[in-house]
TILOTI-491396 format. One line per field, with one value per residue: residue in three letters; chain; x, y, z of N, C-alpha, C in turn. Coordinates in Angstrom, 2 decimals, m for minus. Layout:
<pts>
type <- (ala	...)
mol <- (A	...)
nu <- (X	...)
nv <- (Y	...)
nw <- (Z	...)
cau <- (X	...)
cav <- (Y	...)
caw <- (Z	...)
cu <- (X	...)
cv <- (Y	...)
cw <- (Z	...)
</pts>
This chain:
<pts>
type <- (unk	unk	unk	unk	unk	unk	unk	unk	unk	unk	unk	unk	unk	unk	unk	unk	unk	unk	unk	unk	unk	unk	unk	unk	unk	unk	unk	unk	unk	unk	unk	unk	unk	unk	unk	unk	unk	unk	unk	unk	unk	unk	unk	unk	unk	unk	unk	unk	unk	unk	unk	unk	unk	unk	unk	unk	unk	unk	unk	unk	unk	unk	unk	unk	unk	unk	unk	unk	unk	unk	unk	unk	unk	unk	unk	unk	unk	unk	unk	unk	unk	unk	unk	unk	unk	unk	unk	unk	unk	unk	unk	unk	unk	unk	unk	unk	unk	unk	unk	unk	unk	unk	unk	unk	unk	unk	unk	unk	unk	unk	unk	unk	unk	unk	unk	unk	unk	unk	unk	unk	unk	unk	unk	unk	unk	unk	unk	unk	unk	unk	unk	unk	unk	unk	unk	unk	unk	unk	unk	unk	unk	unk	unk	unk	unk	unk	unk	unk	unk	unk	unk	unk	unk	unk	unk	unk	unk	unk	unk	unk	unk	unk	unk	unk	unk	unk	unk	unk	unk	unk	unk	unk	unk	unk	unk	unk	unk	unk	unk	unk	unk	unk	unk	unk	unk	unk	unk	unk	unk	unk	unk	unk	unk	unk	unk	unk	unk	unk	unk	unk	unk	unk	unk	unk	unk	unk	unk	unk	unk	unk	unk	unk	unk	unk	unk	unk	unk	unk	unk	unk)
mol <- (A	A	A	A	A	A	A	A	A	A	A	A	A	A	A	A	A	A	A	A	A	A	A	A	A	A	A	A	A	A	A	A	A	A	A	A	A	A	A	A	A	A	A	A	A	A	A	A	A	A	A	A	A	A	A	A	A	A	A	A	A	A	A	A	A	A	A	A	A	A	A	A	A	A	A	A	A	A	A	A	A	A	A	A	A	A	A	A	A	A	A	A	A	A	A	A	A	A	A	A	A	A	A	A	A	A	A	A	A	A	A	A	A	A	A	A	A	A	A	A	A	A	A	A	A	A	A	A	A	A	A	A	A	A	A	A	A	A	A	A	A	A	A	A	A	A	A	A	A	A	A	A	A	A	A	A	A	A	A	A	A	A	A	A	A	A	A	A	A	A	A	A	A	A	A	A	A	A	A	A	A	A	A	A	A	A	A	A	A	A	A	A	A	A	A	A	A	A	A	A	A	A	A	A	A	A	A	A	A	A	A	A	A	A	A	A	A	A	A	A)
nu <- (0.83	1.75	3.59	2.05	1.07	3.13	3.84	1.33	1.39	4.18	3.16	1.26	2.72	5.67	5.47	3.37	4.19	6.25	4.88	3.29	4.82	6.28	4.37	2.87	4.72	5.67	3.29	3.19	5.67	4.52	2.70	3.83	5.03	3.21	2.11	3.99	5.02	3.69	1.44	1.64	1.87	m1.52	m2.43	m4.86	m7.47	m10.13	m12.90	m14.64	m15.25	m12.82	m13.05	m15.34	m16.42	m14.54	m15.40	m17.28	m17.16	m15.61	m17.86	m19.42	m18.08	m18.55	m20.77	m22.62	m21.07	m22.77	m22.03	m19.77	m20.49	m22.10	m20.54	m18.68	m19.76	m20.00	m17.24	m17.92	m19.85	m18.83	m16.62	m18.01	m19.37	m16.41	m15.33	m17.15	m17.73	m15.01	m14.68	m16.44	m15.64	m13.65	m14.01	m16.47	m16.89	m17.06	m15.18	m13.06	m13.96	m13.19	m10.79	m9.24	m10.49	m9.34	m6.91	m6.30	m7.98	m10.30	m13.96	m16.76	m20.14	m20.95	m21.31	m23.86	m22.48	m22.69	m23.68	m21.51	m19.92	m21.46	m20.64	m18.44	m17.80	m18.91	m17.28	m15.04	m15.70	m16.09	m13.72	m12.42	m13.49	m13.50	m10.01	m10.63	m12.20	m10.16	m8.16	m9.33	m9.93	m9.00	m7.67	m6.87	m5.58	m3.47	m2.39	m2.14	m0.04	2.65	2.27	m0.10	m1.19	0.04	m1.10	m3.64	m3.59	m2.43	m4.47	m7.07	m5.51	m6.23	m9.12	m10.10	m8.23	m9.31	m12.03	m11.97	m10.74	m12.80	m14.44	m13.67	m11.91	m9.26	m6.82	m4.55	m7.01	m5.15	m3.07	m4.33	m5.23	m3.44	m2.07	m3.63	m3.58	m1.21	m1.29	m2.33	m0.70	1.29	m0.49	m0.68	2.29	2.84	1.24	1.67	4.10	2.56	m0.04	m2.07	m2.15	m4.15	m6.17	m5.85	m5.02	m6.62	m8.81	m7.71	m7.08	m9.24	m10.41	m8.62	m9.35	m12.28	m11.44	m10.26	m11.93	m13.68	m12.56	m12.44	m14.97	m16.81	m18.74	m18.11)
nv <- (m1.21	1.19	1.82	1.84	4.20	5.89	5.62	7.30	9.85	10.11	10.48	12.28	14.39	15.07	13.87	14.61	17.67	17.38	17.24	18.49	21.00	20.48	19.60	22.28	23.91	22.55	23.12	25.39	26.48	24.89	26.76	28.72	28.41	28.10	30.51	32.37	31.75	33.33	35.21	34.77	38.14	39.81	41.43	42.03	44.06	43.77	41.80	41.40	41.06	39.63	38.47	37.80	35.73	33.61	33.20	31.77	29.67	27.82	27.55	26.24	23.70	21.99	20.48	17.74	16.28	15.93	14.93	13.69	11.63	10.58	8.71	7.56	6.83	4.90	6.10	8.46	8.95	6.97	8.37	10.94	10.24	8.71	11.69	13.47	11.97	11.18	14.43	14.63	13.33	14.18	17.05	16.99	15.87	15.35	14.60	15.44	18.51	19.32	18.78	20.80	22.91	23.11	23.06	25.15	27.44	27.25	26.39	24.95	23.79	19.74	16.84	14.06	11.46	8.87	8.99	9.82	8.07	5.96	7.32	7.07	4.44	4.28	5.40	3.90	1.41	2.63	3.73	1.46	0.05	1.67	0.93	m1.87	m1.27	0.16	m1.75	m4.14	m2.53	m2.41	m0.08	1.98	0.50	0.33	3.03	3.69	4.55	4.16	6.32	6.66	5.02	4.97	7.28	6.36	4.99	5.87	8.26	5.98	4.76	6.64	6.99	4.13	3.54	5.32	4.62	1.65	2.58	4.18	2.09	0.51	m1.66	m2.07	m3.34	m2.24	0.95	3.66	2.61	2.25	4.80	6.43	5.15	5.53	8.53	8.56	7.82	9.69	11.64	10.82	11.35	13.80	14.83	13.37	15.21	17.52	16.83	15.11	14.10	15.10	17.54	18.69	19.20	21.81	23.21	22.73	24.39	26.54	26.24	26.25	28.95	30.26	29.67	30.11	32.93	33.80	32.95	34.70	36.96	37.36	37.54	35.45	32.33	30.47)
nw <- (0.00	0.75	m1.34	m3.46	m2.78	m2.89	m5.55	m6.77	m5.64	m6.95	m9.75	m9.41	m9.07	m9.44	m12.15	m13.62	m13.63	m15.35	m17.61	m18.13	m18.71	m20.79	m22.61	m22.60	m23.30	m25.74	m27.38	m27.69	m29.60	m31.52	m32.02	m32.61	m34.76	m36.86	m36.91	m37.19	m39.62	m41.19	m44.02	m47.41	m48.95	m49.86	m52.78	m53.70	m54.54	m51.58	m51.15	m49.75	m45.80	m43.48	m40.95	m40.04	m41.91	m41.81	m39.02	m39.05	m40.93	m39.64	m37.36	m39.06	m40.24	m38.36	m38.69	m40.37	m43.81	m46.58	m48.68	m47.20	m45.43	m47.82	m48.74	m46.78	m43.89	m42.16	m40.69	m40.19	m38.13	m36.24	m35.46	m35.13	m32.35	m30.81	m30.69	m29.06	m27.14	m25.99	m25.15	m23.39	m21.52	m20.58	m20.22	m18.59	m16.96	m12.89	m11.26	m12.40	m13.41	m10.61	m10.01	m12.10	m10.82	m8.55	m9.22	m10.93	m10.58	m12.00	m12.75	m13.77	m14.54	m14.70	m15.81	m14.36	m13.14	m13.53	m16.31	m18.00	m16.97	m18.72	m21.03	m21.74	m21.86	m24.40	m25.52	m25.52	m27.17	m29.22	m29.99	m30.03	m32.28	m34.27	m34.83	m35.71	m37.84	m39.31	m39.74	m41.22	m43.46	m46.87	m48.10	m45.91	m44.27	m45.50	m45.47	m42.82	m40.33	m38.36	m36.75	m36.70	m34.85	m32.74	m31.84	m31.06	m29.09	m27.68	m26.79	m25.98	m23.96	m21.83	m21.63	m21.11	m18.57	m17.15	m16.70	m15.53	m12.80	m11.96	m11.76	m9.79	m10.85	m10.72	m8.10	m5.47	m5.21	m5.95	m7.23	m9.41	m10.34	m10.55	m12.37	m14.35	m14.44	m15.58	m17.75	m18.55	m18.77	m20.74	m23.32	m22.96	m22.98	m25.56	m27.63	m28.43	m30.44	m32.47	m34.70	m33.20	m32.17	m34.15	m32.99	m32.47	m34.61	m36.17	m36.19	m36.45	m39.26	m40.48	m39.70	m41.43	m44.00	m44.35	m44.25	m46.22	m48.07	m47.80	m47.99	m50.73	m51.74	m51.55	m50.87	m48.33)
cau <- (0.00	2.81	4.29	1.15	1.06	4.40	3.48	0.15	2.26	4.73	2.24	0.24	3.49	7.17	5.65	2.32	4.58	7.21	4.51	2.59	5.56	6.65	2.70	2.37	6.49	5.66	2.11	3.21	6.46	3.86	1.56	4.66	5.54	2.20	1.89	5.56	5.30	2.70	0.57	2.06	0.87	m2.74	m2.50	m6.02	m8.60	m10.80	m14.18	m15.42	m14.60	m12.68	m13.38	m16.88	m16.35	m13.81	m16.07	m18.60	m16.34	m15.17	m18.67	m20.00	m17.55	m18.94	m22.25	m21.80	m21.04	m23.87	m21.20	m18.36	m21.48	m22.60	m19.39	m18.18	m21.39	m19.64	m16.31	m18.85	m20.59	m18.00	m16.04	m18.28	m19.32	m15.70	m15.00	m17.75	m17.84	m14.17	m14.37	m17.16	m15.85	m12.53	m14.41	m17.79	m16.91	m17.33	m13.50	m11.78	m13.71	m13.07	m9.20	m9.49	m10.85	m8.06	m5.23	m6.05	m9.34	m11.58	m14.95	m18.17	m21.14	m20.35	m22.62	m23.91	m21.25	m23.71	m23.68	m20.21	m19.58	m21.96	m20.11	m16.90	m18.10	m19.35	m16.18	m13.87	m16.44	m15.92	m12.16	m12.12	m14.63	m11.93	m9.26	m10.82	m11.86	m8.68	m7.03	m10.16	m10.27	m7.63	m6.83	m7.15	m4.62	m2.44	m2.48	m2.13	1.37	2.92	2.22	m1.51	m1.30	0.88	m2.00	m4.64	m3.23	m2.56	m6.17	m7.21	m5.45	m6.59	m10.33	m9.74	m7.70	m10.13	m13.33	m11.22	m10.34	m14.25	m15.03	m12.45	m11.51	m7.76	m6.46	m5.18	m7.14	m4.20	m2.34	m5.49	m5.76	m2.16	m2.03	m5.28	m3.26	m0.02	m2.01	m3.17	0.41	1.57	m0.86	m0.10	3.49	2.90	0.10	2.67	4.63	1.78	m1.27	m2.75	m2.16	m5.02	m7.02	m5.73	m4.91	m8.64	m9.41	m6.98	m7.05	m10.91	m10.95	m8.01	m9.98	m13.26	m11.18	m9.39	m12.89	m14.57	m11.61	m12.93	m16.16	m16.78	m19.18	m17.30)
cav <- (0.00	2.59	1.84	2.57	5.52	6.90	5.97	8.40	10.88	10.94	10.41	13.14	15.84	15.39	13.78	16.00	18.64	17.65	16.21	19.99	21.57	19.37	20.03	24.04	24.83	22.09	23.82	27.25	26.54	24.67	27.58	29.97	28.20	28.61	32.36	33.02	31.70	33.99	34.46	35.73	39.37	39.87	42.70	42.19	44.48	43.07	42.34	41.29	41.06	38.02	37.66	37.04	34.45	32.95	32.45	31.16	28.63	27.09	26.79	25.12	22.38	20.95	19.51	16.17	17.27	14.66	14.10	12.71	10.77	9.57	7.75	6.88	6.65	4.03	6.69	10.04	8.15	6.51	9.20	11.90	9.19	8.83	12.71	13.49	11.05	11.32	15.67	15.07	12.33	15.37	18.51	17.03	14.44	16.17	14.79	16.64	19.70	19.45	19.15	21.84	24.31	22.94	23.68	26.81	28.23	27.38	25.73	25.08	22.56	18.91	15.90	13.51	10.59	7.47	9.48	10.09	6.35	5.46	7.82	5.93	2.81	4.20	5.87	2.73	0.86	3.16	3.75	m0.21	m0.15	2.09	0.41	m2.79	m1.02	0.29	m2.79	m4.65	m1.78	m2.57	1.14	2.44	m0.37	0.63	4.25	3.82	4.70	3.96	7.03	6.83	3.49	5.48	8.33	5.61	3.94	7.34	8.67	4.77	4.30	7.41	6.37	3.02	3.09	6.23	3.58	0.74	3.61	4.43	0.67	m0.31	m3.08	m2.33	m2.94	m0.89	1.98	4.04	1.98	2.56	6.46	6.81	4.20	6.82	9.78	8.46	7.53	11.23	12.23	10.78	11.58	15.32	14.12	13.26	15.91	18.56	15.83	14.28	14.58	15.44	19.12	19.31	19.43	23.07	23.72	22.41	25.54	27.85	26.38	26.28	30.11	30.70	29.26	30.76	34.40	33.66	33.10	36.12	38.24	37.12	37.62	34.02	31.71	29.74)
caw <- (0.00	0.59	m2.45	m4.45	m2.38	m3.41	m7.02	m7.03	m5.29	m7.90	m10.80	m9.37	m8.21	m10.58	m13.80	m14.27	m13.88	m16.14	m18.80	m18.44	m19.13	m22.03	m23.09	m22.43	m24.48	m27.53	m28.13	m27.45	m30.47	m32.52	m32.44	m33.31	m36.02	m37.58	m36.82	m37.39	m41.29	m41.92	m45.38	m48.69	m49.28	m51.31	m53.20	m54.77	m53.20	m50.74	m51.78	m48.69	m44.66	m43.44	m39.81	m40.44	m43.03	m41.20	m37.95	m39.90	m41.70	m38.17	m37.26	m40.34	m40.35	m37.43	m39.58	m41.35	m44.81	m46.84	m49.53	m46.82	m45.10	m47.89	m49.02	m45.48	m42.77	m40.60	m39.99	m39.87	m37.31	m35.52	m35.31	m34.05	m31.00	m29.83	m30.57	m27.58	m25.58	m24.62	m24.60	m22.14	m20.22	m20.12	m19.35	m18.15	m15.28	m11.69	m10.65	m13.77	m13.08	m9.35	m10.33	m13.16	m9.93	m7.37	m9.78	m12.15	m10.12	m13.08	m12.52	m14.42	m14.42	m15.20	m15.93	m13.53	m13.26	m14.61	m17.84	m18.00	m17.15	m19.60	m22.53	m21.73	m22.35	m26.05	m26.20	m25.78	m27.69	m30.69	m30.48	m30.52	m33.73	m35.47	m35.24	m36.48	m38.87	m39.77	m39.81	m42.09	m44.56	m47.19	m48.22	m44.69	m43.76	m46.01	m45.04	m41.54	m39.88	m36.66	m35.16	m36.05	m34.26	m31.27	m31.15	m31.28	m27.75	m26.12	m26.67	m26.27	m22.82	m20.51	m21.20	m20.25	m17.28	m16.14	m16.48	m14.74	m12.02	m11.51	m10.95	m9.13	m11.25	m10.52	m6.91	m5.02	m6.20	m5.86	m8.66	m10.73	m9.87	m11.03	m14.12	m15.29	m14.34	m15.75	m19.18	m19.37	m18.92	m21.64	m24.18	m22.65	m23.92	m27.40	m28.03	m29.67	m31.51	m33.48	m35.44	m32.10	m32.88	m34.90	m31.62	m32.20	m35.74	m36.98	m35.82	m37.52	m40.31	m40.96	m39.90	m42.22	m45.16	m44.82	m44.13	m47.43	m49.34	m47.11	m48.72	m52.49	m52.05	m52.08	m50.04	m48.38)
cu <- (0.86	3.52	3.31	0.57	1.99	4.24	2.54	1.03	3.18	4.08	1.64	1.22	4.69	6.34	4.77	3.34	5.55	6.41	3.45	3.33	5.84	5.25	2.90	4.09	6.35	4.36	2.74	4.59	5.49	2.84	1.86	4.92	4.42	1.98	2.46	5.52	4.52	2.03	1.63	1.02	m0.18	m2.92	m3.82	m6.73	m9.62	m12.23	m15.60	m14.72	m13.72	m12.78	m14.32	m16.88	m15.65	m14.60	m16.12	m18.07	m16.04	m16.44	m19.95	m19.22	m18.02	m20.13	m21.39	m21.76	m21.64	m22.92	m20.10	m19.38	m21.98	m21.75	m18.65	m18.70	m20.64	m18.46	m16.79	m18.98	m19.55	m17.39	m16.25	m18.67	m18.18	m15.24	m15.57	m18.02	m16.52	m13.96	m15.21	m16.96	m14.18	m12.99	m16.09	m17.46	m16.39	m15.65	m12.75	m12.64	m13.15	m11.17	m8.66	m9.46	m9.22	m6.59	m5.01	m7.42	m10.15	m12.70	m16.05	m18.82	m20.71	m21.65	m22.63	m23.11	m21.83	m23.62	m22.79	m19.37	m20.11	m21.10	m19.05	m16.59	m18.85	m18.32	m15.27	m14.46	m15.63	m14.69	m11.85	m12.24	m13.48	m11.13	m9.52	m10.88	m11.02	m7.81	m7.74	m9.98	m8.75	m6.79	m6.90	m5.58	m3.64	m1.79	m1.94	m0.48	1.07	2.70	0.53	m2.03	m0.69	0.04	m3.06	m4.71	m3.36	m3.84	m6.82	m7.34	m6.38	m8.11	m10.62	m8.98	m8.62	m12.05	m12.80	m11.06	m11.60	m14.74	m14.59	m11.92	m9.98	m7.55	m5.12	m5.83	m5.95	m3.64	m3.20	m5.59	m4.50	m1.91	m3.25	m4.14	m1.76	m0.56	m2.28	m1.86	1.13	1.00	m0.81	1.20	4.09	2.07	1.17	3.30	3.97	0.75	m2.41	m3.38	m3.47	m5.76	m7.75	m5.73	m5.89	m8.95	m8.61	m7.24	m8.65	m11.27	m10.07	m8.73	m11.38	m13.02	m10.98	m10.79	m13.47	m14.05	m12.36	m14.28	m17.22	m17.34	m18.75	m17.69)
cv <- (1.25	2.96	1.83	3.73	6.72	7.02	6.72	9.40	11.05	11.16	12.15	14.60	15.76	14.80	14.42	16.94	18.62	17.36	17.73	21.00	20.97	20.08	21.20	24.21	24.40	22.87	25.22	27.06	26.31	25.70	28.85	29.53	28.39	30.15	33.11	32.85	32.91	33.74	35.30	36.91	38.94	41.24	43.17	42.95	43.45	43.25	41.96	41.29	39.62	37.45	36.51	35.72	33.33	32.20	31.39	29.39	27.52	26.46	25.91	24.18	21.58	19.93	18.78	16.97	15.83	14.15	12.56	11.67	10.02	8.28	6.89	7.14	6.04	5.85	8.19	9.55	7.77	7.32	10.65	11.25	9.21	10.28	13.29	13.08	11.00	12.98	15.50	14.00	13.44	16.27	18.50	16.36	15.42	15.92	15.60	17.78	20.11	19.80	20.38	23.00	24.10	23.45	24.85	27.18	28.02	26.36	25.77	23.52	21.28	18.15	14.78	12.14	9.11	8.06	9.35	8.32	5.75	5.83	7.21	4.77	2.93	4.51	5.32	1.75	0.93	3.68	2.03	m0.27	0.26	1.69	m0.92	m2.57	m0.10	m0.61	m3.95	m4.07	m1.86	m0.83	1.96	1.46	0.12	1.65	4.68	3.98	4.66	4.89	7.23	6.06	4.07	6.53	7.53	5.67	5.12	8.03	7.59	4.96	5.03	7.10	4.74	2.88	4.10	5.09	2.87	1.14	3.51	3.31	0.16	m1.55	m2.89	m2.48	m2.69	0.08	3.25	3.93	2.54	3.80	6.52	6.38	5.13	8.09	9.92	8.40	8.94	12.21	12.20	10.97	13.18	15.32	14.45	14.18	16.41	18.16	14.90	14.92	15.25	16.85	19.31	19.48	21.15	23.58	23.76	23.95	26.99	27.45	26.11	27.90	30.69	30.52	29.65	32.29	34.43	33.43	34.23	37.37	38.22	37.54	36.26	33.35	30.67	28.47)
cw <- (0.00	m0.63	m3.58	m4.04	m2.83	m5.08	m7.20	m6.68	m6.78	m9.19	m10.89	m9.31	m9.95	m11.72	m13.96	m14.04	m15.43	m18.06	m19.01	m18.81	m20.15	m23.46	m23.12	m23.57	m25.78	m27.67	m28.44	m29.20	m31.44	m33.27	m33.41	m34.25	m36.76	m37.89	m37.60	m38.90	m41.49	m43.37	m46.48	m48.88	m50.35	m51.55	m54.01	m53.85	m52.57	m51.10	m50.81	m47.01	m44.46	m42.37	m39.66	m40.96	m42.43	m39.96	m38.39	m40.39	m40.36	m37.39	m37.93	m40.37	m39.56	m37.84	m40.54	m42.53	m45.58	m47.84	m48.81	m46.13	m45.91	m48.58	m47.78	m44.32	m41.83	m39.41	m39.50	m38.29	m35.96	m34.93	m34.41	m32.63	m30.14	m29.73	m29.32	m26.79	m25.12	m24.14	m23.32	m20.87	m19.17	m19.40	m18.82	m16.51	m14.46	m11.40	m11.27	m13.32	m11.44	m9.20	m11.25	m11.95	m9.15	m8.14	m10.42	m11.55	m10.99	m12.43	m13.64	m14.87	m15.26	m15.60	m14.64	m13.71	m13.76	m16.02	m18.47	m18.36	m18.42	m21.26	m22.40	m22.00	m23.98	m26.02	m26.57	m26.84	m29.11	m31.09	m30.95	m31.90	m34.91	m35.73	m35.80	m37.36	m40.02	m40.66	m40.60	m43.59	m45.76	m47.71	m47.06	m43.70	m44.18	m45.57	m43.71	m40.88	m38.88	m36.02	m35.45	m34.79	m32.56	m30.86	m30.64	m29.59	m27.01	m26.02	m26.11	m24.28	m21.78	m20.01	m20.85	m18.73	m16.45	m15.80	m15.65	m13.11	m11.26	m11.48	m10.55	m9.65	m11.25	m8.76	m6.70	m5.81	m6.06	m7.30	m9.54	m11.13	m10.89	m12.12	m14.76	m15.55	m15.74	m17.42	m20.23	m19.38	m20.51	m22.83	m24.21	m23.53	m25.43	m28.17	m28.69	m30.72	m32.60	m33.77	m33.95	m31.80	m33.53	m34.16	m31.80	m33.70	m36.82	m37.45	m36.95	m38.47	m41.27	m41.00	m41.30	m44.09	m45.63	m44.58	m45.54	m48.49	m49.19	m48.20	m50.20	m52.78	m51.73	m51.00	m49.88	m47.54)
</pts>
């Protein structure tokens, strides 16, 4: 017991620190390197605004688009399932906001923890689903590189060992607390170094694309 005491302790003290620092310096470079290129001048006049357009653009992507649905339904599908069921098992579940307040003062309403449980169990479900069918699909197989296969596991693990955690199916819970914590470290980790980024760059580069039609005139 002491010795799955000292492991939460350090889980919870030296590697979240060193795996939030790691996390907060690679985003913050990744973000400069985007910024820092900048765009090639447009010397054409402007024939419209581009904030606007730009919003707009960021929040229209979020609807299925009926063409990519109606060629690939399972991965639409699949896809938006584990996309919210693990943000809300992140910034909905009462312990993460309770830790969220205790460390950076933030707070705000969660979901009730049967729900939460319940989205975790679609969410592992449908990370499973993917990679089968990944690994079924022959041009999807093909396609696939080791570090999709290395983002897969690190998104993969934290909602697994955090379900495992919340039913005690590990003993000590200690071990379990920390094998969760330690899971969410490392996908902290690898976030800057992989496709993971797009978490963040979705975003730019959806406003950048409906600024860039805004400018033309152009419905974008």
């Amino acid at each position: 017991m002491r010795d799955s005491m000292e492991f939460l302790l350090w889980v919870r003290g030296p590697a979240f620190n060193l795996a939030l620092t790691v996390f907060v310096l690679g985003m913050t470079v990744r973000l400069l390197e985007i910024f820092l290129l900048g765009r090639r001048p447009n010397y054409a006049e402007p024939r419209g605004p581009e904030f606007g357009p730009g919003m707009k653009t960021v929040l229209n992507r979020f609807a299925v688009d009926p063409g990519v649905f109606s060629r690939a339904p399972f991965n639409v599908v699949v896809g938006y399932l584990w996309h919210i069921g693990f943000l809300a098992c992140l910034f909905l579940f009462i312990p993460h906001i309770e830790l969220a307040h205790g460390t950076f003062g933030l707070s705000w309403p969660g979901l009730p923890n049967p729900l939460v449980d319940a989205l975790a169990a679609v969410t592992l479900v449908s990370l499973v689903a993917v990679l089968i069918h990944r690994n079924r699909h022959p041009v999807m197989r093909y396609l696939t590189t080791r570090e999709d296969t290395l983002v897969w596991i690190a998104t993969f693990l934290p909602v697994l060992t955090g379900y495992l955690a919340y039913h005690r199916a590990i003993n000590p819970y200690p071990v379990a607390l920390g094998l969760h914590i330690l899971s969410v470290e490392l996908l902290m980790v690898l976030f800057p170094f992989t496709q993971l980024t797009h978490a963040f760059t979705v975003f730019i580069a959806r406003w950048y694309n409906g600024a860039a039609f805004g400018r033309k005139g152009v419905q974008s």
